[in-house]
C-alpha positions, 0 to 999 in steps of 0.5 A, spaced: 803 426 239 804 431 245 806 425 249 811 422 245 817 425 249 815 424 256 813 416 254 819 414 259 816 419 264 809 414 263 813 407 264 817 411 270 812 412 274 808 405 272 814 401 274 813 405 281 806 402 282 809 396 281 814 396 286 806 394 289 806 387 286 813 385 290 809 385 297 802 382 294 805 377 291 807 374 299 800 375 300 801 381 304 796 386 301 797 392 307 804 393 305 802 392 298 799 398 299 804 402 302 809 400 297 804 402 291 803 409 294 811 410 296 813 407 289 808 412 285 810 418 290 818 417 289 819 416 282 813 420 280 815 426 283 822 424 279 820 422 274 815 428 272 819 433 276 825 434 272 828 438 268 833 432 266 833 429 260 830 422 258 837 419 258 838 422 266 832 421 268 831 414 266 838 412 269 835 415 276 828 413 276 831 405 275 836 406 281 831 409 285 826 403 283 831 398 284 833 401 292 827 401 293 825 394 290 832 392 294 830 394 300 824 390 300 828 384 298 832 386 304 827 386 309 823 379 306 830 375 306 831 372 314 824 370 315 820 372 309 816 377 312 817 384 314 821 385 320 823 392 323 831 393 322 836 391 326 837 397 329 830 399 331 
């Protein structure tokens, strides 16, 4: 099957809409969206943008997944809802 070896190219950019259901899960479907689209957009342009091999673009599509998933669980952590940072 053709597809076979971009099969972590698939996950990547499945993992990246995922970063939708951090938000939607605080009931915050507005910022659900956004997360969804930012999380499809940067691991997908990653993941089906270069010409690294699956070992290296798998280990930076997990960080940029996880920066981004860190820097929601940063945002909810004073008060639980999405605050402008502090030195906004």
């Amino acid at each position: 099957m053709p597809w076979r070896g971009d099969r972590w190219r698939w996950w990547l950019t499945a993992a990246g809409g995922a970063l939708a259901l951090l938000p939607l899960g605080q009931g915050a479907p507005t910022v659900a969206v956004l997360a969804g689209i930012c999380g499809l957009l940067v691991i997908s342009a990653w993941a089906w943008g270069t010409s690294s091999g699956r070992v290296v673009g798998v280990t930076v599509g997990v960080v940029f997944i996880a920066g981004q998933a860190g820097a929601f669980v940063a945002s909810q952590w004073s008060r639980g809802l999405v605050a402008a940072p502090w030195f906004d």
